[in-house]
C-alpha positions, 0 to 999 in steps of 0.5 A: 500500500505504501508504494502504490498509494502513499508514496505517490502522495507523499512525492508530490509534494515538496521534500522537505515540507512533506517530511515535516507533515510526515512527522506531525502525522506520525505524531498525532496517529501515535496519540490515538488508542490502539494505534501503537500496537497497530503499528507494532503489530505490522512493522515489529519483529520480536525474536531474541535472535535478531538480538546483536551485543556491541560497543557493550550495548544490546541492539533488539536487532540489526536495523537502525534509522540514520541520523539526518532523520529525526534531527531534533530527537522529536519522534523517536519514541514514536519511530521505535513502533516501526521495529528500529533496532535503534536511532541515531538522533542529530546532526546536533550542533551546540548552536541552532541554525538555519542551515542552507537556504531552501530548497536544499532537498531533492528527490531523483526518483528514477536513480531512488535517490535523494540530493541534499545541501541541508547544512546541519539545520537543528534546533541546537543542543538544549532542544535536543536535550528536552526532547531526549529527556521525554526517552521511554526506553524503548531502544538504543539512541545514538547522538550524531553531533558537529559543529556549527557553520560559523565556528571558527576552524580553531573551536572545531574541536570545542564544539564537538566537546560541547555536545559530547559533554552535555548529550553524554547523559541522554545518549547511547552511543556518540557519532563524530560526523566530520564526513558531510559534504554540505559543511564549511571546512569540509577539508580539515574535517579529515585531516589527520592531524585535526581529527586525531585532536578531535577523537583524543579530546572527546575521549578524555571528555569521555573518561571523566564520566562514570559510565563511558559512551561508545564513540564511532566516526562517520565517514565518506563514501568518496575516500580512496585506498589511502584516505581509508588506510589513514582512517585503519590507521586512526582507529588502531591508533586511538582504539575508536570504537567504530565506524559508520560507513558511509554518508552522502556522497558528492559523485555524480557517476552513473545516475540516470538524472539528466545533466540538466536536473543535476546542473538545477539542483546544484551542490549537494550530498547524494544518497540512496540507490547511487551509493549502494555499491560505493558504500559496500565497498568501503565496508569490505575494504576497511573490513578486509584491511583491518581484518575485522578489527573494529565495528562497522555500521553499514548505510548507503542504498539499502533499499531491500533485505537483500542490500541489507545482506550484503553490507553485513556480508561485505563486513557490517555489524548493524546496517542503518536506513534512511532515504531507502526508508523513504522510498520503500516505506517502513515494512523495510525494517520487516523485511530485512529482520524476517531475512535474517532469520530465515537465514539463521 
């Protein structure tokens, strides 16, 4: 029903006003009686199988939702119905801000993909609290944070700092997100030198605190053979505790978007389908090379349980989804648990 009648709707509107009109529904279909175990019923896999322990965390299953997706942590609770093994709340920034000018989100509907320049728009940190605080405790949440579009290159770090400290209550798990191409500074975001400063200062924020946070790094689909033995090397270094692999990517390679439609949308990271196979690589690669020695959380065009399969097989521990959660609607996450299980 989803893809026949509901997505149509939904795709004839503006991206991000849709999206926006999406969330109020869910929220107020969630208020009605009935409605949540209506939701648990069709969406909802319970089997301790599906169960996978990491960074000292349980995961009810292997399914999350990416960060990018309930940025502001308003609808989590509500999203936990649709059979999420956790959600990843953010980009937050300590600072609320506009981000981009709109229109900064595109459908490309023959590619399933999705092109945006949003420019970590939030409602800053203490929103993120006040709504993190309304937790039911129904599944994992993990906090993406960054930094704002107007810090200065040498406060980078303390903004990261900032949000760590003040989210370490209400989260998780932790995600540096240096890898999205719709920042400022996108350059010494993955310098070497500046993000080993970033990993060693929020880890020592981290020892201080009675009960430590697993803390990961989100990096690029686009990175080379060498940027990503530069990434094994960090993570060897710092003893990180994992990585999500990947964000949107800035190649334009092979899409079916005429030339035109791309040059009118403009800059912008890409993600869904497109991705899928660049994604995956960068899971085998850093899998293979490190020969399995840190956690990795696959994302990037899973659009079916069997994309889904093939990110774990690649090397993923957890996949997550988001604009494929868009296009396939939410029996994705069913779909890709009862795979698992018959592959059990």
């Amino acid at each position: 029903m989803y893809k026949a009648i509901i997505r149509p709707i939904l795709f004839s509107f503006d991206p991000e006003k849709i999206h926006y009109f999406t969330f109020s529904l869910i929220r107020n279909l969630s208020k009605i009686p009935g409605v949540k175990r209506l939701f648990n019923s069709q969406y909802v896999v319970n089997d301790k199988r599906l169960e996978r322990h990491l960074f000292g965390l349980k995961f009810r299953n292997p399914v999350g939702l990416a960060a990018g997706f309930d940025k502001n942590a308003v609808l989590y609770n509500e999203l936990a119905n649709f059979g999420f093994g956790f959600i990843e709340i953010g980009t937050v920034t300590p600072k609320a801000q506009e981000g981009n000018p709109i229109r900064r989100l595109f459908r490309l509907k023959d590619d399933k993909g999705i092109i945006n320049r949003m420019g970590f728009n939030n409602e800053g940190l203490k929103a993120a609290i006040t709504q993190l605080k309304k937790n039911k405790g129904q599944l994992i949440i993990g906090g993406n944070i960054g930094k704002n579009t107007k810090t200065l290159p040498e406060n980078y770090t303390q903004d990261y700092l900032e949000c760590f400290n003040a989210l370490h209550p209400y989260v998780d798990y932790f995600v540096l997100n240096v890898s999205c191409p719709n920042v400022g500074s996108h350059a010494k975001l993955n310098d070497k030198a500046f993000l080993l400063e970033l990993i060693y200062s929020v880890q020592r924020a981290n020892s201080i605190f009675k009960k430590q946070k697993p803390i990961l790094l989100k990096i690029a689909p686009d990175l080379n053979d060498q940027q990503l033995d530069e990434i094994i090397e960090i993570i060897a270094e710092t003893h990180l505790d994992g990585v999500i692999a990947s964000n949107t990517s800035v190649d334009r390679t092979g899409l079916k978007a005429t030339e035109k439609r791309l040059s009118e949308i403009g800059n912008g990271g890409l993600s869904g389908q497109p991705i899928k196979e660049k994604s995956t690589k960068v899971i085998k690669y850093l899998a293979d090379k490190s020969n399995k020695a840190f956690p990795i959380i696959g994302v990037g065009g899973i659009h079916s349980a069997e994309d889904a399969l093939e990110k774990l097989d690649a090397g993923a521990d957890l996949v997550q989804i988001y604009t494929g959660f868009i296009y396939e609607g939410p029996k994705l996450i069913k779909r890709i648990n009862e795979a698992l299980l018959k592959e059990k």
